[in-house]
C-alpha positions in Angstrom: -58.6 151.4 -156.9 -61.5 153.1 -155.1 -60.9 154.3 -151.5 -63.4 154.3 -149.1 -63.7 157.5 -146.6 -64.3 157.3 -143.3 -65.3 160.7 -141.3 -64.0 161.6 -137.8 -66.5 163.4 -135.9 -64.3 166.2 -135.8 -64.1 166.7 -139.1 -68.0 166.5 -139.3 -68.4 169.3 -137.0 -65.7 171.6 -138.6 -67.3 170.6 -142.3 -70.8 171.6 -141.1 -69.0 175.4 -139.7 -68.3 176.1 -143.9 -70.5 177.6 -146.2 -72.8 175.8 -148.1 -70.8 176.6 -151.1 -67.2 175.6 -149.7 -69.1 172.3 -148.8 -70.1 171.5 -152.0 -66.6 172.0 -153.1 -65.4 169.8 -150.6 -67.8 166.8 -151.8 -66.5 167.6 -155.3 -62.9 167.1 -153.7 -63.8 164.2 -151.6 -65.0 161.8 -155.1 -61.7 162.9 -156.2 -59.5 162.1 -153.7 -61.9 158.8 -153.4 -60.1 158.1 -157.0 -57.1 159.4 -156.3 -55.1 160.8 -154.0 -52.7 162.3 -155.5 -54.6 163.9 -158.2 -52.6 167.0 -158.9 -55.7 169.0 -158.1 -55.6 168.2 -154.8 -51.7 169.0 -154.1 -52.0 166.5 -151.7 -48.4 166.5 -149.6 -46.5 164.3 -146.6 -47.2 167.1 -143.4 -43.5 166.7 -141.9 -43.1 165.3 -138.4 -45.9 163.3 -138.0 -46.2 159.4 -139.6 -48.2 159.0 -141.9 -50.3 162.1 -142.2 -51.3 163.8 -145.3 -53.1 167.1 -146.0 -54.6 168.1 -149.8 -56.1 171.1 -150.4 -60.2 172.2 -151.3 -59.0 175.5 -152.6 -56.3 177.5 -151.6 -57.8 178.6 -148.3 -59.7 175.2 -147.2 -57.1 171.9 -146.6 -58.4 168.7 -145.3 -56.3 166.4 -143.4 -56.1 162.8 -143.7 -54.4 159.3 -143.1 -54.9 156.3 -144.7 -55.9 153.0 -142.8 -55.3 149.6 -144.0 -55.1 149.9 -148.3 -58.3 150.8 -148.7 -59.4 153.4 -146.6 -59.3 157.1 -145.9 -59.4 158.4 -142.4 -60.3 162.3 -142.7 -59.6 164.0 -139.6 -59.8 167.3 -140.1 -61.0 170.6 -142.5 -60.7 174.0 -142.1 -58.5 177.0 -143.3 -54.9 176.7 -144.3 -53.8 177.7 -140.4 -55.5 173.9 -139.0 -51.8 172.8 -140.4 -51.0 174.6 -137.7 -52.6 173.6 -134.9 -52.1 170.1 -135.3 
């Protein structure tokens, strides 16, 4: 099954604050994670404390996080360094 992705305006603007080069890891992420998920590139994991929320990672610096809605669809809301875990 192929998600689709919807993008939160917030994660827009934080995308468009990374180098052109992280971005075009990022799309490279975003087909996978389209496929799937949990590809163990991704080392997509549960974030604890809060339903249904998921984080994977670009690199080891850049995370993204996400939520699914319905079956079929990705919600990203966020991307930025590893500390945007944190602020959530």
């Amino acid at each position: 099954m192929k998600y689709r992705i919807s993008f939160t305006k917030n994660f827009e603007k934080n995308l468009k604050k990374l180098s052109l080069n992280e971005q075009k890891i990022v799309a490279g992420k975003l087909k996978i994670l389209q496929e799937n998920p949990y590809h163990p590139s991704l080392r997509t994991k549960k974030i604890k404390g809060y339903e249904g929320l998921f984080e994977c990672s670009v690199n080891m610096d850049i995370r993204i996080l996400w939520r699914y809605y319905g079956s079929d669809i990705i919600i990203t809301l966020d991307i930025g360094h590893h500390s945007i875990v944190d602020n959530i």
